[in-house]
MIDOSE-1310 file (N, C-alpha, C; in nm, 2 decimals, decimal comma, always signed):
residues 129
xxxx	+0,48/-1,03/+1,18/+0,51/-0,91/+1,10/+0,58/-0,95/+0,97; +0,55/-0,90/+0,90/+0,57/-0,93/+0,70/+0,70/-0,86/+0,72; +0,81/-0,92/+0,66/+0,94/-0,90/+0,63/+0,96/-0,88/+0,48; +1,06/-0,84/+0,43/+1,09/-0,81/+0,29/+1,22/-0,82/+0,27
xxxx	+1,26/-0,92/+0,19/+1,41/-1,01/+0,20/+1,49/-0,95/+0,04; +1,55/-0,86/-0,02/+1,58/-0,86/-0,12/+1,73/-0,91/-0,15; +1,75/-0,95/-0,27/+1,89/-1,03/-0,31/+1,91/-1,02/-0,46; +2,04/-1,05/-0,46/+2,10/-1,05/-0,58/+2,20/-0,94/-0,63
xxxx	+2,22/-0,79/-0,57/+2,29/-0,74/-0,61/+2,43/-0,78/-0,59; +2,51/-0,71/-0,68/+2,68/-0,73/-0,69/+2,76/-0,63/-0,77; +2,89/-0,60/-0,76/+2,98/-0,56/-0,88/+2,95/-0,64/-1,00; +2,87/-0,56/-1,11/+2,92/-0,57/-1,20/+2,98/-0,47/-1,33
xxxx	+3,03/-0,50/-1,42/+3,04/-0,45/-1,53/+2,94/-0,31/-1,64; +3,00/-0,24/-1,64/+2,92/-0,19/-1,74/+2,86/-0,27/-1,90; +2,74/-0,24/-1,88/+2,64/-0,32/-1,99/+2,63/-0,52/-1,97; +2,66/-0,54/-1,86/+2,63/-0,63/-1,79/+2,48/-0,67/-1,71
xxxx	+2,43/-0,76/-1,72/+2,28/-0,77/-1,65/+2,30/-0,84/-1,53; +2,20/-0,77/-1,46/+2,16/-0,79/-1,31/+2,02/-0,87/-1,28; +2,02/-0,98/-1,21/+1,82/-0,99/-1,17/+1,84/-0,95/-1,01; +1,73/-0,88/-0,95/+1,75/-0,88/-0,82/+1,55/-0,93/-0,82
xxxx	+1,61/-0,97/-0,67/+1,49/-1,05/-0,60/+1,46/-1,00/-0,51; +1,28/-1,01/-0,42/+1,24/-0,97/-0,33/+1,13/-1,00/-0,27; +1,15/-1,15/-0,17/+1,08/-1,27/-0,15/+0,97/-1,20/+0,02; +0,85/-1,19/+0,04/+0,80/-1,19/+0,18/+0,85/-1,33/+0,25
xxxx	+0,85/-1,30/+0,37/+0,87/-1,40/+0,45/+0,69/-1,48/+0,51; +0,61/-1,41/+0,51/+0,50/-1,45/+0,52/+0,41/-1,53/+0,39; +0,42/-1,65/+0,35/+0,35/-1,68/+0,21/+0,19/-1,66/+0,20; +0,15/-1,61/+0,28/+0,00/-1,57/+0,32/-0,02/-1,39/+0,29
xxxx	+0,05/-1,32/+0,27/+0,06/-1,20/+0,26/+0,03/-1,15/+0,12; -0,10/-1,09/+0,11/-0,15/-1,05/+0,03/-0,12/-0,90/-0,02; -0,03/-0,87/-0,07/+0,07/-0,72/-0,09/-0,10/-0,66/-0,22; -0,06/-0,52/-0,21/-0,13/-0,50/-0,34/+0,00/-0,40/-0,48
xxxx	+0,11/-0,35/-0,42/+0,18/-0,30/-0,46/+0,31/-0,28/-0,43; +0,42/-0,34/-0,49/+0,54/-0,37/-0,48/+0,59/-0,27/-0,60; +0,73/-0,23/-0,53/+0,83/-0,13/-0,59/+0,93/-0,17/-0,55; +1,00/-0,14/-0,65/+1,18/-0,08/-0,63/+1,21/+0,09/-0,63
xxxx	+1,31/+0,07/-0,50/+1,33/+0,20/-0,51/+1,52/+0,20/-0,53; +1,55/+0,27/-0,55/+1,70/+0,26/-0,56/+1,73/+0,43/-0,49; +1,87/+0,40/-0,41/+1,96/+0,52/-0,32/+2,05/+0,57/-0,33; +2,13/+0,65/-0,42/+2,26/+0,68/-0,45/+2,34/+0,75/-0,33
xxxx	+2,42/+0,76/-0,30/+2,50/+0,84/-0,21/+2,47/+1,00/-0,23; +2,41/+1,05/-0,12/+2,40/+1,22/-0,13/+2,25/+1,23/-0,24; +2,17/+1,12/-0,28/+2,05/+1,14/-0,36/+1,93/+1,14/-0,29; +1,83/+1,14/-0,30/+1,70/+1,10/-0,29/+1,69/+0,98/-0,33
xxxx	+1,62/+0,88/-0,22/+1,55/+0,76/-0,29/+1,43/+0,81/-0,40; +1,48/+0,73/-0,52/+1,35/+0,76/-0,59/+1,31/+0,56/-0,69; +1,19/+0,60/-0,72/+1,14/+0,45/-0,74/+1,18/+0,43/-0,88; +1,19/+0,29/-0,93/+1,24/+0,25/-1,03/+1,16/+0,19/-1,07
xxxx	+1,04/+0,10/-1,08/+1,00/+0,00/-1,09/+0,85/-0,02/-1,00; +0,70/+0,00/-1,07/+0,61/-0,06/-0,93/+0,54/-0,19/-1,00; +0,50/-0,26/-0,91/+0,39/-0,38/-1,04/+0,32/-0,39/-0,92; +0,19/-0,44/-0,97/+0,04/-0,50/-0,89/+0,03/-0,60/-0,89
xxxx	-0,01/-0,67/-0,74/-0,05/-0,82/-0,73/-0,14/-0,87/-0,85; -0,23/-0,77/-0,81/-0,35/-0,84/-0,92/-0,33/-0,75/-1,03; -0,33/-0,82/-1,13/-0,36/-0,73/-1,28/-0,21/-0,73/-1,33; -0,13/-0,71/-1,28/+0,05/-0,70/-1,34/+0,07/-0,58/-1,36
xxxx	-0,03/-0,46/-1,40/-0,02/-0,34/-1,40/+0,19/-0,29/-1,33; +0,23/-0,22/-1,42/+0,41/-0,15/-1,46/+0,41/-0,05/-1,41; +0,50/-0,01/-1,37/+0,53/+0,14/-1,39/+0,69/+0,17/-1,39; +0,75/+0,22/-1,48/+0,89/+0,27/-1,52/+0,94/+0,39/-1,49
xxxx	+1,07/+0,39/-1,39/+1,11/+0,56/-1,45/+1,20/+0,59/-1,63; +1,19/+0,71/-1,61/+1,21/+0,72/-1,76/+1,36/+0,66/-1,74; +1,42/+0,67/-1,68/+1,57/+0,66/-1,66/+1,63/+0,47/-1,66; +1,55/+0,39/-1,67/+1,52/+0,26/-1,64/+1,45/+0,21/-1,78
xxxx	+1,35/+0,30/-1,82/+1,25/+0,25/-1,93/+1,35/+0,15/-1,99; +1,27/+0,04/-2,10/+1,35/-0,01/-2,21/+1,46/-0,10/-2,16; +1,52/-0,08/-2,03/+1,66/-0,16/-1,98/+1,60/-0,27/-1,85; +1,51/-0,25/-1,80/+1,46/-0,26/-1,69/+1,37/-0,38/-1,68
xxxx	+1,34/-0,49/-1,63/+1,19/-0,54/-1,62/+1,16/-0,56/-1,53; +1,03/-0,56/-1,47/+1,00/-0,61/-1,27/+0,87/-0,72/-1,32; +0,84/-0,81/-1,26/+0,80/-0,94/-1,29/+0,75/-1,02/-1,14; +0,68/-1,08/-1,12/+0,61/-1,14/-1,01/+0,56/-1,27/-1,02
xxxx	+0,57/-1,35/-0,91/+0,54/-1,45/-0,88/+0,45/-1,47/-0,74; +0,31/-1,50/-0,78/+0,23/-1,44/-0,64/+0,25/-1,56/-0,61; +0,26/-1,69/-0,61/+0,25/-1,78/-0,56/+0,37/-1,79/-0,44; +0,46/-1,77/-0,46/+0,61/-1,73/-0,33/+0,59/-1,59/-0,29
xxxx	+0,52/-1,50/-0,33/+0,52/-1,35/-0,30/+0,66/-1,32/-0,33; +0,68/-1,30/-0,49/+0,80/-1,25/-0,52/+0,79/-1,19/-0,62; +0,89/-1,10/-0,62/+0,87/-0,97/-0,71/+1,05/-0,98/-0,77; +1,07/-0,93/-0,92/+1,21/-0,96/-0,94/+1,23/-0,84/-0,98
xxxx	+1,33/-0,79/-1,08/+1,39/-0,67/-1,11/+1,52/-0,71/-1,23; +1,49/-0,75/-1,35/+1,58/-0,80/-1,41/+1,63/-0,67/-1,45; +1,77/-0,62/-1,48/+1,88/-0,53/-1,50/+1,95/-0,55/-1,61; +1,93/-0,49/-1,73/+2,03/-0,50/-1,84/+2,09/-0,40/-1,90
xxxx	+2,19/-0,42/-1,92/+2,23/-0,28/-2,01/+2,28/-0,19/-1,92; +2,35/-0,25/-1,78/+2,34/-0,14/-1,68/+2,47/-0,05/-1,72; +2,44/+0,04/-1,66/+2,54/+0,17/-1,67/+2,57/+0,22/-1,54; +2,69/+0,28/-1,49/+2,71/+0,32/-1,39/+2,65/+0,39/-1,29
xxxx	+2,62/+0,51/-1,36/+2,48/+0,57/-1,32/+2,35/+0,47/-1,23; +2,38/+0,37/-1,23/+2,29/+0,27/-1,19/+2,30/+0,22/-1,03; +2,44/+0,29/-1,01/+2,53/+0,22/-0,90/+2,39/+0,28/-0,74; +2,34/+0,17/-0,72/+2,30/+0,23/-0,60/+2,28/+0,09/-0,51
xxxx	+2,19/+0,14/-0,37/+2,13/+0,07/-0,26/+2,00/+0,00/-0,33; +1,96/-0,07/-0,39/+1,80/-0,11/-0,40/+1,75/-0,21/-0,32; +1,61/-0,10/-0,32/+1,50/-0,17/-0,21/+1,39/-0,21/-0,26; +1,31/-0,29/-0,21/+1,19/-0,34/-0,25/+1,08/-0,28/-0,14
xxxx	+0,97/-0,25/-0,16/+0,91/-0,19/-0,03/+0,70/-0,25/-0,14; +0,62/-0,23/-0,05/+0,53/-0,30/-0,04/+0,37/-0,16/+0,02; +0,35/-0,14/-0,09/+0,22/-0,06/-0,07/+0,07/-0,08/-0,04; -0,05/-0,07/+0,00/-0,14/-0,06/+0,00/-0,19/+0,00/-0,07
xxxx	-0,32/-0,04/-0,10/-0,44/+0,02/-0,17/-0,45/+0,15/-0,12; -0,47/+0,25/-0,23/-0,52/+0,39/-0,21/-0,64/+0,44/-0,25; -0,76/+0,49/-0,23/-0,90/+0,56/-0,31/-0,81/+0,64/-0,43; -0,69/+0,70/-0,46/-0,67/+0,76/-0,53/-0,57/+0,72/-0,60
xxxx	-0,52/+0,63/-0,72/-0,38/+0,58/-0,70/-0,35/+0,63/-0,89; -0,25/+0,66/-0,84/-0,19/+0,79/-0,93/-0,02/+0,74/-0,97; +0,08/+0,76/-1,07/+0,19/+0,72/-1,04/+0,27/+0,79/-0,97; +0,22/+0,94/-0,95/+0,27/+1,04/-0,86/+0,27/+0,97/-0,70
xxxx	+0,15/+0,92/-0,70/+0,13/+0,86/-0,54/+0,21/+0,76/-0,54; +0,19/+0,71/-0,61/+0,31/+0,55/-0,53/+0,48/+0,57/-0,61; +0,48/+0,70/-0,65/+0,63/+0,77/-0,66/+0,69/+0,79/-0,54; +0,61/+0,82/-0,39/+0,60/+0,89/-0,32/+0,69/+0,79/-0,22
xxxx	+0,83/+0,74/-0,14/+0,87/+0,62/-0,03/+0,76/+0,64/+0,09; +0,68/+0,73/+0,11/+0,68/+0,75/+0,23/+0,46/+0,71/+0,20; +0,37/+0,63/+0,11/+0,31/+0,58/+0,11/+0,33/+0,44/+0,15; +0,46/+0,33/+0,14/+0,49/+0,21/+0,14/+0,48/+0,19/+0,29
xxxx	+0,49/+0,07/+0,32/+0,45/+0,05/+0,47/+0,56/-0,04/+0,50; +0,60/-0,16/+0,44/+0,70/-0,25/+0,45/+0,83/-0,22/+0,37; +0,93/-0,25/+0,41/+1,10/-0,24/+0,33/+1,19/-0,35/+0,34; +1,23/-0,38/+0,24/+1,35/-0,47/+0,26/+1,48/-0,37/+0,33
xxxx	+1,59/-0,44/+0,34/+1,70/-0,39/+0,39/+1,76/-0,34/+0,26; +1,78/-0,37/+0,15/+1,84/-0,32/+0,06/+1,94/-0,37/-0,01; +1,99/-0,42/-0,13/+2,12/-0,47/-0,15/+2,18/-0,38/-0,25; +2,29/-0,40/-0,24/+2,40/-0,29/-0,33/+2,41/-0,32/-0,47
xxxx	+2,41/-0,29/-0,56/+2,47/-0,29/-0,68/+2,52/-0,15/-0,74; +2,65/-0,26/-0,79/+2,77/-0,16/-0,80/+2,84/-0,19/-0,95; +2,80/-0,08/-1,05/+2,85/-0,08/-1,21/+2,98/+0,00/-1,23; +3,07/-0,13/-1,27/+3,19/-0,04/-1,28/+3,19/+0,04/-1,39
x	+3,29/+0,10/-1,47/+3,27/+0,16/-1,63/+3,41/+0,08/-1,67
């Protein structure tokens, strides 16, 4: 069974940068769609970040645009999440989770946590002000 290992969050600073990471445990695992989703206390998970195995194909929330980059390495099946400029507002649970191909793929649809099939556990990052 495909695992999903994410790392790197911590306390930091306001307007301090973050990279987080999010390695399969399977090096044979051919993902077609990787996201970050992030969790605030009392929020809705919502996604931050999707990219495509093949092609590199982005996707941004507006709230991330511009501060944000997500980046891959198919060769280790890893996906990153570099964090700059962070703001407190930022402070959440992030997850990495792992989609399949859809006949209809939309950014509305892979907006969606409950298309992903695999999850990491999640690591915290925490922006002070």
């Amino acid at each position: 069974q495909v695992q999903l290992v994410e790392s790197g969050g911590r306390l930091v600073q306001a307007g301090e940068s973050l990279r987080l990471s999010c390695s399969a445990s399977e090096r044979s695992f051919r993902w077609h769609s990787m996201g970050w989703f992030r969790q605030a206390p009392g929020k809705e998970r919502e996604l931050v970040a999707r990219i495509t195995r093949i092609g590199g194909a982005v996707y941004y929330s507006d709230s991330v645009k511009g501060r944000f980059t997500i980046s891959k390495d198919n060769d280790v099946n890893t996906i990153y999440l570099q964090m700059n400029g962070l703001k407190p507002e930022d402070t959440a649970v992030y997850y990495c989770a792992s989609a399949p191909p859809y006949r209809s793929e939309t950014d509305a649809l892979y907006s969606n946590p409950n298309v992903y099939v695999y999850w990491g556990q999640g690591t915290q990052v925490t922006v002070s002000s």
